[in-house]
C-alpha positions, 0 to 999 in steps of 0.5 A: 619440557614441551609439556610447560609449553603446550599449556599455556598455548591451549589456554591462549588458543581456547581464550581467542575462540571464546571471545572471537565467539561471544563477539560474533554471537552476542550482536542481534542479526539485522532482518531475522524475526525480531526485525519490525515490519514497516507496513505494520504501521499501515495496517487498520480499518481508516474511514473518510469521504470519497469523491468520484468525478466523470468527464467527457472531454475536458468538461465534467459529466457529472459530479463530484459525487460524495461519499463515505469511504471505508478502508480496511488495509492488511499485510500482502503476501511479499514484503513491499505489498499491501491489500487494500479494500474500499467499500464507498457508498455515493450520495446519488448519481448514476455510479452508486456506491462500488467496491475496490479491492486491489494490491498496493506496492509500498515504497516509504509512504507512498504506494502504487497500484500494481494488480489493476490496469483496466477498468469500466466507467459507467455512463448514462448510455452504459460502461465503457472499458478503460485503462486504469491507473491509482496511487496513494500515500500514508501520512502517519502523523495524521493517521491518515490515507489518502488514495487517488485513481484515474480510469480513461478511454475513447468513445467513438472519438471522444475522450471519457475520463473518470477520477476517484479520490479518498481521503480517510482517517486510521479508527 
């Protein structure tokens, strides 16, 4: 007679375990390796016009000065991170064309530099050293990036200020 019983106890018991399972299994996982990359949609070669102005004081030294902005953005190392490298080449002045290469932290569409805290400012007398601060953002229904930085320091007494902007379009 227990024999009548056990049956239908495993059947029902081996029943459970199977849904229970195909339940747990059948849902796709959030973040594994299907999961898509935000800074995916960053990623590309954006070329545009850059703009470089030095002040002294309040007043300006010398610019705008143009230029043509080539940006080439890939993935960083750690999820939230992006490289970006800039070669400008400027129509004239006593700064020439540069080169930047710094890391981004990406927060939604908007980034913040986070590997550059000092730089130089290149005046008529030579370089002096300065803090350095940069921000930006993307705007993806326009394909386009849009980067901003400010270098400052003092100079016996007076205040130098130099500011670099870009603005440039995803090829």
């Amino acid at each position: 007679m227990s024999t009548t019983y056990a049956v239908p106890s495993l059947r029902n018991a081996f029943l459970t375990l199977l849904i229970l399972g195909s339940l747990t299994t059948a849902c796709k996982k959030s973040g594994g390796a299907d999961a898509v990359d935000p800074r995916d949609q960053y990623v590309g070669t954006y070329v545009g016009d850059s703009r470089r102005t030095i002040y002294v004081v309040a007043d300006i030294l010398q610019g705008p000065i143009p230029g043509v902005a080539t940006t080439t953005i890939t993935k960083g190392s750690n999820s939230k991170e992006l490289y970006i490298e800039t070669t400008v080449a400027n129509n004239g002045g006593f700064t020439g064309g540069y080169t930047l290469r710094v890391t981004a932290e990406v927060d939604g569409s908007t980034f913040t530099v986070i590997d550059k805290s000092t730089d130089q400012i290149e005046l008529p007398s030579g370089k002096i050293d300065s803090d350095y601060t940069a921000t930006g953002a993307f705007d993806t229904s326009k394909k386009q990036f849009v980067y901003s930085a400010t270098a400052r320091a003092l100079r016996n007494g007076a205040q130098y200020s130099r500011t670099d902007e870009i603005t440039s379009t995803l090829k």
